[in-house]
N, C-alpha and C positions, 0 to 999 in steps of 0.2 A: 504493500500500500504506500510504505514511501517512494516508492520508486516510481509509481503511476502518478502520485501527488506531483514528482517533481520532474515526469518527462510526459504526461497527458497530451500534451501539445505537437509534440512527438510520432506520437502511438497514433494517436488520433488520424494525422497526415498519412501516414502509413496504411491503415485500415483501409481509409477510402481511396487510397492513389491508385486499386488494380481501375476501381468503379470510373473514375472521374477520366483517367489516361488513356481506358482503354472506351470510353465513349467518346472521345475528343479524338482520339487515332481513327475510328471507325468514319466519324462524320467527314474528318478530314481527305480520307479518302475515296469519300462520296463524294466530295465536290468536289474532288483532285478530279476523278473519276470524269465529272460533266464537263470541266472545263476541257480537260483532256482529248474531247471528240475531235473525230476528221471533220471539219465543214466541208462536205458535198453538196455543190450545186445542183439543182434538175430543173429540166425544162419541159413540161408538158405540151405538146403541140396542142394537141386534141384530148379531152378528158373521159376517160372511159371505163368500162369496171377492170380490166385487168390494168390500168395502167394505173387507179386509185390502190389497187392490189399490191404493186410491186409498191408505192410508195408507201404502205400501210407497212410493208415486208421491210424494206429499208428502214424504216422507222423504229424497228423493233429493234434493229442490230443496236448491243451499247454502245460500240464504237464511233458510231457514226452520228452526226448531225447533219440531213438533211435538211438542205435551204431551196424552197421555192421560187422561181426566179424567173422573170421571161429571158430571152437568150441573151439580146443584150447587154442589161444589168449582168448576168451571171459571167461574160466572159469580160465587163469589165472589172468586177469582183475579182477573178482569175487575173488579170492581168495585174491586180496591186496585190497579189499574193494572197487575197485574204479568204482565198476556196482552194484548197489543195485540187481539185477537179472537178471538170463541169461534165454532164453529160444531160444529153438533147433527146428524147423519145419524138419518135417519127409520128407526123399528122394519123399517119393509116396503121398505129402501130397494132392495135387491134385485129383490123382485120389481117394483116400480113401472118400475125399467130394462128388465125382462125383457120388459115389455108395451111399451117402446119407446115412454116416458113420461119427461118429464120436470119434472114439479112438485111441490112438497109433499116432495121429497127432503133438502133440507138447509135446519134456521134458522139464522141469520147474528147473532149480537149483537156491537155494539163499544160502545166510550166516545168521550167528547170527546178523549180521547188518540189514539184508533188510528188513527196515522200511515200503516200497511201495511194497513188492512181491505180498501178497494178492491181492492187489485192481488191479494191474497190470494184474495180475492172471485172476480174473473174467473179467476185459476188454478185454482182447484177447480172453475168454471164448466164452463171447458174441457177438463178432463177427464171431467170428468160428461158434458161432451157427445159426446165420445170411444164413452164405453160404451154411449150413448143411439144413436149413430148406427151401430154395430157392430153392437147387438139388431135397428133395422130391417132393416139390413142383410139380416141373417141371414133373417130374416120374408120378406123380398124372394126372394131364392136359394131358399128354400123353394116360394116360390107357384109361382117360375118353373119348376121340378122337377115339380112339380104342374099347371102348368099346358099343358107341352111331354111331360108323363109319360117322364121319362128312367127309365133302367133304373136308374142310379144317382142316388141322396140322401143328403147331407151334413145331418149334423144341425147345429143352431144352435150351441154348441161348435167342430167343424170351422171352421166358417166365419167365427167371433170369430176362434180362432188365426191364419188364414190372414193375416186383415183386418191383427193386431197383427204380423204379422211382414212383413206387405207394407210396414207404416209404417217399421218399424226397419229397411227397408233400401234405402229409398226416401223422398227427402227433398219430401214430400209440397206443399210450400208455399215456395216461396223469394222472397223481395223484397229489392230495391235499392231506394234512396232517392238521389236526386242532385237536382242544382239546376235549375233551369229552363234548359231549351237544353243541359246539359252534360252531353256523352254521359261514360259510367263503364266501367269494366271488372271484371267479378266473378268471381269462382272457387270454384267450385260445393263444395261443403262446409268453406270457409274459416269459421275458427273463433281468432278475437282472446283473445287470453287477457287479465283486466284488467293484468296486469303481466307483464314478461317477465325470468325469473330473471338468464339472460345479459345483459340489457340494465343490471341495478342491476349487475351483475359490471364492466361494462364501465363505468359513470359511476365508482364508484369504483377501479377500476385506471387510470382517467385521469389523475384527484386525486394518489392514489398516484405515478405519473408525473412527475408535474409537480412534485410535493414532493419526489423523487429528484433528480432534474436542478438542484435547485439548487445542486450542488456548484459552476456555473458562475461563479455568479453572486459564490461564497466564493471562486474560483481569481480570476475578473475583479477583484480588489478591491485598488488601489493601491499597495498596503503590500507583496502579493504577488504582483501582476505584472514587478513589477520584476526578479526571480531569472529571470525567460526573457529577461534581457539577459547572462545568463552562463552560460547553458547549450546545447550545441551540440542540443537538441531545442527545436524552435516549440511556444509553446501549443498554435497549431491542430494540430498531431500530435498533442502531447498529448489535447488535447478529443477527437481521432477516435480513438485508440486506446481512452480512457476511456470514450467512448459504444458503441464495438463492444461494450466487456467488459460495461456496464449494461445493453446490448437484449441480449444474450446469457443475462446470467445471471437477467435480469428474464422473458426468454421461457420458460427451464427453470421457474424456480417458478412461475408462472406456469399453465404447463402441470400442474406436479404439483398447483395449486389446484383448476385446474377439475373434475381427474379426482376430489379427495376431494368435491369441491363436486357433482359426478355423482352419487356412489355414498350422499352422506349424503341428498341435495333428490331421487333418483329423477328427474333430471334426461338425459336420453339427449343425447350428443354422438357426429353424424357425421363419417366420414371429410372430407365439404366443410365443416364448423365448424373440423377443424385445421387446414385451408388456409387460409380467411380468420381465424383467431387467428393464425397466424403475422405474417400480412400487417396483423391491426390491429396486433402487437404494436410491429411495425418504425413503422406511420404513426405511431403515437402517442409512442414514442421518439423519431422525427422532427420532431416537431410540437413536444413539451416539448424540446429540446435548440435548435432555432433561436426559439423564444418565448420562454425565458431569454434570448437573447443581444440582445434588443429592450430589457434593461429593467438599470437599475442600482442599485435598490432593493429590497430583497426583500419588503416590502410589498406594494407596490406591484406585485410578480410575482406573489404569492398569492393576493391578491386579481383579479387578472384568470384568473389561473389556474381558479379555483373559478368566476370570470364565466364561463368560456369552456367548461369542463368543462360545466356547468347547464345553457348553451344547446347543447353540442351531444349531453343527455341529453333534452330538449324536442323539437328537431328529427327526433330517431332514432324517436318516435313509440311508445317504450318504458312510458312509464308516461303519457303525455299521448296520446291516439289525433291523428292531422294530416291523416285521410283527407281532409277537404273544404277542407283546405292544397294536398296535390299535387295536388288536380281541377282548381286554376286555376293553380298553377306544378310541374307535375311535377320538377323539378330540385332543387326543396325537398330530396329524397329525398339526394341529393350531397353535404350542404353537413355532415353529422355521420358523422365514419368509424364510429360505432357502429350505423348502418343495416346495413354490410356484414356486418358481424359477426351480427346478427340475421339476414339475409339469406342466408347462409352464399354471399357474392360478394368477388369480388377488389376492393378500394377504387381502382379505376384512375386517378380523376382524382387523390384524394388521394396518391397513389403518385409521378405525373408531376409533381404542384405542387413537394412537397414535396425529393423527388431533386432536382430544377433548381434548389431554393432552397438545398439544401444544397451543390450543384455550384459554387452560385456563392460563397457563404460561405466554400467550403474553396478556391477559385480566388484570390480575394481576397488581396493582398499581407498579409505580416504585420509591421508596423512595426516591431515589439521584439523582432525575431531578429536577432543579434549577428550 
């Protein structure tokens, strides 16, 4: 209680710094995110349902910002740099799909700037060729009706719809990429987010962690060690009773961050996410409470602190992808408790290392018990 009396101020900062950092980091790159867009230009000749379609389709890409524009404005936009590419949709672009046609439908202008043209390029390709292959399609199913005289025929419409809802719900194309000779294991509509919210949540309540537990290191310190030679309690009790009340009271806020850290970021948290929170919160209160006792400069503690934190926010594969890591050492996976946590798994190894190291620590004689 003296010690809370005279670093509250402290503790306090610490507790809420995963909550506060790790919603400031997230928003920050949400709007990193929007400013971040390619400005593409598009010119509508003629307004139609498949050409409202592709711009509906472009619209949706995150990378991109579509800017509507008649052609002038857009290529003098392009020419002060401020569209990385323009592209033009033909008067008849419509009907040219409809004949199950594909040329003469869109012109392409860039500058010596436009970085994104290409890839832009083939993304609208491939939609065009979506709607190109949909119209034969349809031409196909028709002849076949015609040519087998069923009693029933779908017109060209029917048969589009069909085509567009087979794809959305059937993952038409699927590829792995591995190394030569190394077989892989894939999971059929797995989908990598480029960051993982939990994941910045957890580098920082590590940090957090670590910068808590240095009360140890303020107890361990000469001048004040010395008072547990007149006291009928051992440091080490002391240390273990102090560390219960720290993962204790560090797991409740804790908990109450993630749940505003859900409800503000649209972030869903399942019932197996508060089994492994629970369980990272202990490994990681165990990790910082026997790392402290490795070290007798607080320098020197903070700085490996933040080393050890970084690499084991790289390993977890959080904001760094490691996939072509564990192709050649699967155990990679082990060695950062914030996997489990992502994983929504029991840290088992971390759990067994860690209890045996604290079993033997608190086993261990204590010199300076009176």
């Amino acid at each position: 209680m003296i010690r809370l009396k005279k670093d509250w101020k402290n503790l306090t900062f610490w507790l809420v710094f995963p909550f506060l950092f790790t919603l400031l980091t997230v928003k920050f790159i949400g709007v990193w995110g929007e400013d971040s867009k390619i400005p593409v230009g598009l010119v509508v000749g003629k307004e139609s349902g498949l050409s409202s379609q592709l711009i509906d389709q472009l619209k949706e890409v995150s990378y991109i910002d579509v800017i509507l524009l008649n052609e002038r404005e857009a290529i003098n936009e392009l020419e002060k740099h401020e569209l990385d590419s323009v592209f033009v949709l033909h008067d008849r672009y419509e009907k040219i799909i409809m004949d199950g046609k594909r040329s003469q439908l869109i012109e392409a202008y860039s500058s010596n700037r436009s970085y994104a043209y290409f890839a832009v390029k083939e993304l609208i390709t491939s939609y065009v060729q979506d709607d190109v292959s949909r119209m034969k399609a349809a031409y196909e199913v028709k002849d076949l009706f015609r040519e087998y005289s069923a009693d029933e025929e779908w017109n060209w419409q029917e048969v589009v719809q069909a085509s567009i809802e087979k794809q959305e719900s059937r993952q038409l194309l699927g590829t792995s990429f591995s190394y030569q000779n190394q077989p892989i294991q894939t999971t059929e509509g797995e989908v990598l987010p480029i960051f993982h919210t939990w994941g910045i949540w957890a580098f920082f309540s590590l940090i957090s962690t670590f910068f808590i537990f240095d009360w140890v290191l303020k107890e361990k310190r000469q001048e004040l060690h010395i008072r547990w030679l007149f006291t009928s309690t051992s440091f080490k009790r002391f240390a273990f009773t102090s560390f219960v009340f720290y993962t204790v009271g560090k797991m409740i806020i804790d908990g109450g961050s993630l749940l505003l850290l859900s409800n503000l970021l649209n972030e869903p948290i399942s019932l197996p996410f508060w089994k492994s929170f629970l369980l990272f919160e202990l490994v990681i209160n165990l990790l910082a409470f026997l790392f402290v006792n490795l070290f007798k400069q607080s320098l020197m503690y903070y700085v490996g602190s933040f080393g050890l934190a970084l690499v084991f926010m790289i390993l977890s594969g959080a904001i760094i992808p490691i996939d072509g890591l564990k192709n050649y050492w699967s155990w990679v996976e082990y060695l950062s408790p914030i996997t489990s946590l992502l994983t929504e798994q029991i840290p088992y190894v971390w759990l067994v290392v860690l209890l045996g190291w604290f079993f033997i620590w608190y086993m261990k004689g204590d010199k300076l018990h009176a």
